[in-house]
C-alpha positions in Angstrom: 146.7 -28.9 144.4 144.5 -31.5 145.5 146.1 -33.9 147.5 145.5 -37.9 147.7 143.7 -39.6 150.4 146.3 -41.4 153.3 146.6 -45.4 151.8 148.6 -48.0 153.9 152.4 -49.0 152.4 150.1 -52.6 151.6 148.2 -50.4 149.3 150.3 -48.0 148.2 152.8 -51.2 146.3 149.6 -53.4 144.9 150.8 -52.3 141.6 153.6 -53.6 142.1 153.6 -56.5 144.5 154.6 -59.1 142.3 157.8 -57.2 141.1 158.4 -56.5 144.8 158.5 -60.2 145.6 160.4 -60.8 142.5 163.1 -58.1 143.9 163.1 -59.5 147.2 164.1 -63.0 146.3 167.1 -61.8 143.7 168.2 -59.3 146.5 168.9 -62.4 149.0 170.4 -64.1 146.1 172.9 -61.3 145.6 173.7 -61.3 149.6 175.1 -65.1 149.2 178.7 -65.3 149.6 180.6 -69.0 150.5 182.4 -66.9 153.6 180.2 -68.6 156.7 180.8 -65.8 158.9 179.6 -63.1 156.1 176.9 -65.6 154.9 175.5 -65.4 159.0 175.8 -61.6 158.5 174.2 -60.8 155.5 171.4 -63.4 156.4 171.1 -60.9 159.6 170.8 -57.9 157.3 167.9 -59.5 155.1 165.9 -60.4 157.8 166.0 -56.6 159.4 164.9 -55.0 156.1 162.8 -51.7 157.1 159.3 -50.8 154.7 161.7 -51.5 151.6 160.5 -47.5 150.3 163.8 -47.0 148.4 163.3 -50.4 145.5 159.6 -48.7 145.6 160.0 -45.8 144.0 162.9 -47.4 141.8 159.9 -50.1 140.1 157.1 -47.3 139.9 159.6 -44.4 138.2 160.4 -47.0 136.0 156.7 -47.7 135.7 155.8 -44.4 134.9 158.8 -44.1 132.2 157.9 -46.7 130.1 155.4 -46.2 127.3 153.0 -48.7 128.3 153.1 -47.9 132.3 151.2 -51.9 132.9 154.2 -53.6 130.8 156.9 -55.9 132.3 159.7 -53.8 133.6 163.6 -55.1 132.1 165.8 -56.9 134.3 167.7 -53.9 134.4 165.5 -51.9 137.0 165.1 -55.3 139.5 169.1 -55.1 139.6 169.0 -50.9 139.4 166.8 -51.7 142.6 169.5 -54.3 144.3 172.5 -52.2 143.6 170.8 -49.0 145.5 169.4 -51.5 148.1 173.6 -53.2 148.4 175.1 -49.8 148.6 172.9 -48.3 151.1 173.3 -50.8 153.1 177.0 -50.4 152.8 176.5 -46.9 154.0 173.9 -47.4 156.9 176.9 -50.3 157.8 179.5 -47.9 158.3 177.2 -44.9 159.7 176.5 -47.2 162.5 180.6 -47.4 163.5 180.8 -43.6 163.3 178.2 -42.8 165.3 179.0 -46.2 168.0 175.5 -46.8 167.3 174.1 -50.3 168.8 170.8 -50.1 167.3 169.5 -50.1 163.9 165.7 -50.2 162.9 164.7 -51.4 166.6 167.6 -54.5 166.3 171.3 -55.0 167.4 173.5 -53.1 164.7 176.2 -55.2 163.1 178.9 -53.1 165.1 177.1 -54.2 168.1 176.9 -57.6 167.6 180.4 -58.3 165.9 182.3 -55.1 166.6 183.9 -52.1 164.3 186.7 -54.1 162.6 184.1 -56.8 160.9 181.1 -54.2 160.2 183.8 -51.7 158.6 184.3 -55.1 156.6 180.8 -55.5 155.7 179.8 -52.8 154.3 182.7 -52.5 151.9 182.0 -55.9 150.8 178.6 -54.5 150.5 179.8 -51.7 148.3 182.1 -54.1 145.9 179.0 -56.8 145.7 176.9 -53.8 144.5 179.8 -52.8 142.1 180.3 -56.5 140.8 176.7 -56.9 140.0 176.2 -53.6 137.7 179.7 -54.3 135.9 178.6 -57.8 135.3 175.8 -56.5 133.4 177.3 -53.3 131.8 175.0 -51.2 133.5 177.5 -48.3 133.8 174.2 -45.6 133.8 173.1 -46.9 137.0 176.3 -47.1 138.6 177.4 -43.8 137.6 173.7 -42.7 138.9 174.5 -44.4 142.4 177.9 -43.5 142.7 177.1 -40.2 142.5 174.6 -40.7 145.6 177.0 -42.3 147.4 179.6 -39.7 146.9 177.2 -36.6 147.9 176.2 -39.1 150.8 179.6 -39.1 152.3 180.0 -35.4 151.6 177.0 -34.5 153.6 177.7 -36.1 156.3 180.9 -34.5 156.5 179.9 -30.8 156.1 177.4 -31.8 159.0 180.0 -33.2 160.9 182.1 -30.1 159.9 179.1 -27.1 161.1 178.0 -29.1 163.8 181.7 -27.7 166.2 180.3 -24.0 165.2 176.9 -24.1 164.9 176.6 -21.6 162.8 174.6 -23.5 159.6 172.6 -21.2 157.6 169.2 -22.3 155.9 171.3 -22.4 152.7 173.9 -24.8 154.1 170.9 -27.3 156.3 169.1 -27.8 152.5 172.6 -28.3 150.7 173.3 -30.5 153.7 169.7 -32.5 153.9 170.2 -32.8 149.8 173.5 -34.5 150.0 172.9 -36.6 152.7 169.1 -37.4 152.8 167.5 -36.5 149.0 170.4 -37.6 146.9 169.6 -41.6 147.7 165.9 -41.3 146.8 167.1 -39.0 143.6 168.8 -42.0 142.7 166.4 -44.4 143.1 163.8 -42.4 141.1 166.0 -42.3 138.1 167.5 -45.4 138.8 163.9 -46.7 137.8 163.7 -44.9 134.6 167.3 -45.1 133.0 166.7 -49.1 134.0 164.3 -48.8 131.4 165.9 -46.8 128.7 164.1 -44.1 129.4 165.8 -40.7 127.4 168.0 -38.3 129.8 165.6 -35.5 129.6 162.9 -38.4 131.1 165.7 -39.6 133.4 166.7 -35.9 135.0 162.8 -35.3 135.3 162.4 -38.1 137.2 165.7 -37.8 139.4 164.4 -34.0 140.2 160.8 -35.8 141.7 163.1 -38.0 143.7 164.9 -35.0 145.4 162.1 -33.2 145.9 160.2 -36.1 147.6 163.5 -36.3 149.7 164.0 -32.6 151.0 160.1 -33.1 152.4 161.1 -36.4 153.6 164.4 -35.6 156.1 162.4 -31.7 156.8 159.7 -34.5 158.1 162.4 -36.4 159.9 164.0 -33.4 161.9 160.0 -32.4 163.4 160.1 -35.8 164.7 162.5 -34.5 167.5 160.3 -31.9 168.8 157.4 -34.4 168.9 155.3 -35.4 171.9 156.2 -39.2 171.9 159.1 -41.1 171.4 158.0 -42.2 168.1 160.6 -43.4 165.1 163.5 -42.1 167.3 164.2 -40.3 170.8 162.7 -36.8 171.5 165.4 -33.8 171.4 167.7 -36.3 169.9 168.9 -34.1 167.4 169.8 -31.1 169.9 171.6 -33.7 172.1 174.0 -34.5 169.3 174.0 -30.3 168.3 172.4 -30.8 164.9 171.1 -27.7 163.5 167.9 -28.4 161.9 165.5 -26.1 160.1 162.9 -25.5 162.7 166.2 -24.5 164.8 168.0 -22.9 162.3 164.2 -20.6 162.0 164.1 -19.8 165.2 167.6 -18.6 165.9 166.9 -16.6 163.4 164.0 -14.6 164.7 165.6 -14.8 167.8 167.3 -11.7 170.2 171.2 -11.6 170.3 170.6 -12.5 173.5 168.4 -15.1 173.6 170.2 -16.0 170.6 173.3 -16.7 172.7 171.7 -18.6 175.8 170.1 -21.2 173.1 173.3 -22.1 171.1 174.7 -22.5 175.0 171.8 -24.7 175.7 172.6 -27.0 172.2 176.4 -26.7 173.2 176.5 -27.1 176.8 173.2 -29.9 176.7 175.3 -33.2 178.2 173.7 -34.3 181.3 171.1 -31.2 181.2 167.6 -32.5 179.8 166.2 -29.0 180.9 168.1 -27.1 178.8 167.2 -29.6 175.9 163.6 -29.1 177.0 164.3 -25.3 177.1 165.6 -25.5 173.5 162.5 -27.3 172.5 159.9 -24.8 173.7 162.2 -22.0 171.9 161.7 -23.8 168.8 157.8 -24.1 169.6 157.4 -20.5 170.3 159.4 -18.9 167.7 157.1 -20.7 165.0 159.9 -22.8 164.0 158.0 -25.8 163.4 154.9 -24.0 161.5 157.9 -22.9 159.2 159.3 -26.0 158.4 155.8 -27.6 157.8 155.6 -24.9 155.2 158.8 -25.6 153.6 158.3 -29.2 153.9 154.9 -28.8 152.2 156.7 -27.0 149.5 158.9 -29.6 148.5 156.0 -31.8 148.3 153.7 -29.6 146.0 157.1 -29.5 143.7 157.3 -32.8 143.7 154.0 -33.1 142.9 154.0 -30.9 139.8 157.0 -32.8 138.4 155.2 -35.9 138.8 152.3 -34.6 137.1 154.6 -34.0 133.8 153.8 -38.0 133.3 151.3 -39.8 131.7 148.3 -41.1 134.1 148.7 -44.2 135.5 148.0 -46.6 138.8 151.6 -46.4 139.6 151.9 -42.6 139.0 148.8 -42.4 141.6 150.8 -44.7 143.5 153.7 -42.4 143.5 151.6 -39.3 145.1 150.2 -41.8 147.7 153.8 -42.6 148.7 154.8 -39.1 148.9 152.2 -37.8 151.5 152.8 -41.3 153.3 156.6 -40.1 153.6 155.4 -36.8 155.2 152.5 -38.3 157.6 154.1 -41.3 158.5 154.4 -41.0 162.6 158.3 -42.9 162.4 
């Protein structure tokens, strides 16, 4: 399948810049609140907003449901877009106490700056202000569409959590795990957009299925970044330091002696204060054709994606779509 040339995330949302604006200004007006320290804090989380991919793909799948795909979307997708945008916030909040993280997106994390109690605080105001605004509108599709995210979200994390003391995740598990945690938000942002628009449920599950697909590729592009030659997006062998089993891993181990096998998953388990064995885990992975495998696979998704995209009408924001998919898979962070 013939794929579209690389265009800049500037190029990629021309057709829809004007919505994007539009979105940005009602997403700081739902991040008011009269509590000064709250105000200060959600005033911090606007201005730290990352390349804004997730209300993206909400405007163009509604684009690309509607009939005439140049018509002015409802006021139902800009707030479909804010609710997804509110509650994964909420969840990036909370991730950030669990994993004592101090950074977030190259700035001080909320934790950081105003400690556990007030960010565990944060995001559930977070997740109420996103439940307010869709029940103030009736939009109970959406909200049972994010919800759903949300949940799997959770879940994902904690069957992670829960193979991560073993390490003994099979490919089956890393994909159910990478769908929960990773695919399900950008599922929901896809048909988000086209159930914002009153778009059939056939039209609506089409377009959630894209979004999934487009995420598998995405965290699969995520998890080569640690066996990369720069420290670009986040740290090298990050991953193996905090024993997640990711697919080029999970590959190897696989082709892998019993014992050879063995002295890797000692290397993950035992890495603490060891960067050779890190670096030993790394070249593994490289030799066993672990990362030629998950290019594959993540190339896979991508081509699926693709042909699911390709059951709608032509249109700029459809070729927009494809542009943003191989951007998610060549980005460099």
């Amino acid at each position: 399948m013939p794929q579209p040339t690389s265009a800049s995330l500037d190029q990629i949302q021309a057709p829809i810049a004007a919505e994007m604006a539009e979105f940005e200004h009602k997403f700081r007006q739902s991040m008011r609140t009269n509590v000064l320290l709250l105000d200060k804090i959600m005033g911090y989380i606007v201005k730290r907003k990352g390349k804004q991919i997730r209300p993206m793909f909400v405007f163009f799948s509604a684009r690309i449901a509607l009939p005439d795909a140049t018509g002015p979307l409802p006021e139902a997708t800009f707030r479909g877009a804010t609710l997804i945008e509110l509650l994964h916030t909420a969840t990036l909040v909370h991730d950030d106490v669990v994993d004592e993280s101090n950074y977030r997106r190259g700035f001080f994390s909320i934790n950081a700056l105003w400690k556990n109690k007030i960010a565990v605080l944060v995001g559930d105001y977070l997740l109420s202000r996103g439940m307010q605004l869709a029940l103030e509108h009736d939009d109970f599709q959406l909200l049972k569409i994010v919800n759903r995210a949300v949940r799997e979200l959770s879940e994902g994390e904690l069957l992670q959590i829960e193979k991560a003391r073993k390490l003994d995740i099979t490919e089956d598990v890393y994909f159910d795990i990478i769908r929960q945690k990773t695919a399900s938000l950008i599922a929901s942002c896809t048909a988000v957009g086209a159930a914002s628009t009153g778009a059939d449920p056939e039209t609506v599950e089409r377009a959630r299925l894209f979004g999934e697909k487009v995420g598998m590729a995405f965290q699969i592009k995520d998890d080569l970044f640690d066996y990369g030659t720069a420290e670009i997006g986040k740290p090298v062998g990050i991953d193996i330091k905090e024993k997640k089993m990711t697919l080029p891993l999970i590959y190897a181990l696989q082709q892998a002696s019993w014992l050879e096998k063995r002295r890797m998953i000692f290397n993950v388990k035992n890495n603490e204060g060891h960067r050779e064995r890190v670096q030993q885990v790394i070249e593994f992975v490289k030799e066993s054709g672990g990362l030629a495998y998950a290019v594959a696979t993540m190339e896979k998704y991508r081509d699926e994606a693709l042909e699911i995209l390709h059951t709608f009408p032509a249109s700029a924001s459809r070729t927009s779509l494809e542009q943003l998919i191989n951007y998610t898979i060549e980005r460099e962070k």
